[in-house]
C-alpha positions as CSV (number, residue, x, y, z in Angstrom):
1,X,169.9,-39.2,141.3
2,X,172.4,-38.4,139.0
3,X,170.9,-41.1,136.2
4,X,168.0,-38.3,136.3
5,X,170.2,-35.5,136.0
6,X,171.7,-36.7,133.1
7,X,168.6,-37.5,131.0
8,X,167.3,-33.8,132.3
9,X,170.4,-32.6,131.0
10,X,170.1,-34.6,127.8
11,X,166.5,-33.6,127.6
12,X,166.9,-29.4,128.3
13,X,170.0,-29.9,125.3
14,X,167.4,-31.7,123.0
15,X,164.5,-29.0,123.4
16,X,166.9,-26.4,122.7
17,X,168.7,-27.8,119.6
18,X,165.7,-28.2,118.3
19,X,164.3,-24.7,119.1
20,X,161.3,-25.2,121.5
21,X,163.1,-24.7,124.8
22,X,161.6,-22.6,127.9
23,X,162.6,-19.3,126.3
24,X,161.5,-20.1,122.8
25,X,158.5,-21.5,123.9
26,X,158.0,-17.7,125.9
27,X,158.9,-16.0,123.2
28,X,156.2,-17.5,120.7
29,X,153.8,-16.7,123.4
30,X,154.4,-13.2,124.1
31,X,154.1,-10.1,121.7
32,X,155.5,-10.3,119.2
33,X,154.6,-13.8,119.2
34,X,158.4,-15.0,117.7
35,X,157.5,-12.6,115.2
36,X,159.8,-9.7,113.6
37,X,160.5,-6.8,111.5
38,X,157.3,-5.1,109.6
39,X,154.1,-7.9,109.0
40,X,150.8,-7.8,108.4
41,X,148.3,-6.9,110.7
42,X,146.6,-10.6,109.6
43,X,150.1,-12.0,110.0
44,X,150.1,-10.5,114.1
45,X,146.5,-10.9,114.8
46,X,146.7,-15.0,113.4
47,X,149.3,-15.2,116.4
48,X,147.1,-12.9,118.6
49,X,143.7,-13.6,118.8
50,X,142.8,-17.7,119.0
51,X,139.8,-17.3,116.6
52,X,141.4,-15.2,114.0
53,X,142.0,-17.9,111.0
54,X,138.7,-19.5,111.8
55,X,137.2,-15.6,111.4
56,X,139.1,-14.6,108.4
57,X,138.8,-18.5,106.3
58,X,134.9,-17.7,107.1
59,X,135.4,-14.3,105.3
60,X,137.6,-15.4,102.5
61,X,135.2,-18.8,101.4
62,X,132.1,-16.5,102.2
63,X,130.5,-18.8,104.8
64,X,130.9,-16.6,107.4
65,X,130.6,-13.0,107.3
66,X,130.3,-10.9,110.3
67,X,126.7,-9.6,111.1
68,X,128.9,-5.9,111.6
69,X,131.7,-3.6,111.3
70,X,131.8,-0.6,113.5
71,X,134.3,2.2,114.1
72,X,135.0,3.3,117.2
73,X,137.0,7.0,117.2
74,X,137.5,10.2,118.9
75,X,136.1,8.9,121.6
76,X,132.8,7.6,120.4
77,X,131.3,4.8,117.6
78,X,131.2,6.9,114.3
79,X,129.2,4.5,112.5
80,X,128.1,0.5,111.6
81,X,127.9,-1.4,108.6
82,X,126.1,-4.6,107.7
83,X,126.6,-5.1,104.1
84,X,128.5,-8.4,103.6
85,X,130.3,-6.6,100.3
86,X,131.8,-3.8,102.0
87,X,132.5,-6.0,105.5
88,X,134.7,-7.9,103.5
89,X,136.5,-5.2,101.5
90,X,137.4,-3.4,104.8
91,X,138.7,-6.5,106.4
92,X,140.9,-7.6,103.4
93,X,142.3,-4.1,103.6
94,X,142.4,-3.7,107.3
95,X,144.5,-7.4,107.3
96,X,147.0,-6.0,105.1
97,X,148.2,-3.2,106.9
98,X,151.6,-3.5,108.1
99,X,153.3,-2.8,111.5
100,X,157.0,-2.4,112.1
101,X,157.3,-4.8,115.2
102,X,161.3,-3.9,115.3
103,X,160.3,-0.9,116.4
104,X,157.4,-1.3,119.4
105,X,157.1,1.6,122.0
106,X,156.4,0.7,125.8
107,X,154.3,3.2,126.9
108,X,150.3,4.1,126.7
109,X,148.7,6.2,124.7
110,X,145.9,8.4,126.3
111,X,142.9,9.2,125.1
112,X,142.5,8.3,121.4
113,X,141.6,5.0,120.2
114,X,140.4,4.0,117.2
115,X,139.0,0.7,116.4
116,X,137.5,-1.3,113.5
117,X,135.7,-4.0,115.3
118,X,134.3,-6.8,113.6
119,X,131.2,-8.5,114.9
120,X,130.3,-12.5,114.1
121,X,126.9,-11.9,116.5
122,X,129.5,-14.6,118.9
123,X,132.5,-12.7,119.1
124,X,134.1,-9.5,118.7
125,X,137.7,-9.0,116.5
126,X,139.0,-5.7,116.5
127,X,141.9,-3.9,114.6
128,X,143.0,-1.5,117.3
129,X,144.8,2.0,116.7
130,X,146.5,4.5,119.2
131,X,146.1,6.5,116.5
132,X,146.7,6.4,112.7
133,X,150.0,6.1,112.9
134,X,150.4,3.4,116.3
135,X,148.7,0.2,116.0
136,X,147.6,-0.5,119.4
137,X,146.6,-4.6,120.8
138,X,147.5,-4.4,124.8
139,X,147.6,-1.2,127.2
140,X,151.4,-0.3,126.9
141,X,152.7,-1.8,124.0
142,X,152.2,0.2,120.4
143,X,153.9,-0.8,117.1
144,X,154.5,2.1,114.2
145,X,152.2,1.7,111.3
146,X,154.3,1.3,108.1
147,X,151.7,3.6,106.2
148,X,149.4,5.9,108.4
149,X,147.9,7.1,105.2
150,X,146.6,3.8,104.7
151,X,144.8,3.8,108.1
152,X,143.2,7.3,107.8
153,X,142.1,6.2,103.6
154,X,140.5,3.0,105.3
155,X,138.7,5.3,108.0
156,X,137.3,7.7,105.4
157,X,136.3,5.0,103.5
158,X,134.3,3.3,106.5
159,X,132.5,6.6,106.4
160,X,131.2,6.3,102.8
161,X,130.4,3.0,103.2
162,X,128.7,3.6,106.2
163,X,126.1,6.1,104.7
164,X,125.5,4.3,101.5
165,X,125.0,1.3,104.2
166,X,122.6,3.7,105.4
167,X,121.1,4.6,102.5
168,X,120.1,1.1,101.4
169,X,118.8,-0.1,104.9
């Protein structure tokens, strides 16, 4: 017995030195995903959501474009967008909104959500909001968006899109 609790021991100080011990190996698997101080939405949602480099490569090389874009706000879906153009404009910008992860708040936010969710016809991959400011991806934990105004520009802009989107179909 105590040949095997040697190479245990010898094995638990290997995984550690090395970084992928039990609590490393937790932490890369719970928000913030290892993750720290103010990233990109892309940069949180690649360790997130499984599917989200397979979405986005599809959106950067052009071979996959979602079908749809909706936003969901103030309690109701204020609009959806097909065109491929305008799709892709609001998902660059959407990915390169930045969230302060030092600075997550444990609580839930009531009542507004706002979501920009983007629809392959397969799958659904949303960039969830508490509100402008609060970026919002499970029930109690909310992370400070680095610039709100950036958030409520993108959400106009979704509108203006939306009725020229309109307009053309």
């Amino acid at each position: 017995m105590a040949l095997w609790s040697y190479i245990r021991a010898l094995q638990d100080e290997i995984m550690n030195e090395r970084g992928d011990g039990p609590a490393n190996m937790a932490e890369q698997h719970i928000p913030p995903f290892g993750l720290s101080g103010t990233v990109t939405m892309a940069e949180y949602m690649h360790e997130c959501y499984s599917s989200f480099d397979k979405f986005d490569q599809g959106i950067q090389t052009g071979t996959s474009i979602p079908e749809s874009v909706s936003l969901y706000a103030e309690r109701a879906t204020q609009g959806t967008i097909t065109d491929e153009a305008a799709i892709v404009e609001l998902w660059n910008a959407l990915s390169e909104v930045r969230i302060d992860l030092e600075h997550r708040q444990n609580f839930s936010y009531e009542g507004r959500y706002i979501s920009f969710s983007f629809d392959s016809g397969k799958e659904l991959i949303p960039f969830p909001f508490s509100t402008v400011e609060l970026a919002k991806f499970d029930d109690d934990e909310v992370y400070p968006v680095e610039n709100p105004d950036e958030v409520e520009r993108l959400m106009a802009r979704f509108l203006e899109l939306c009725e020229a989107d309109e307009a053309a179909g």
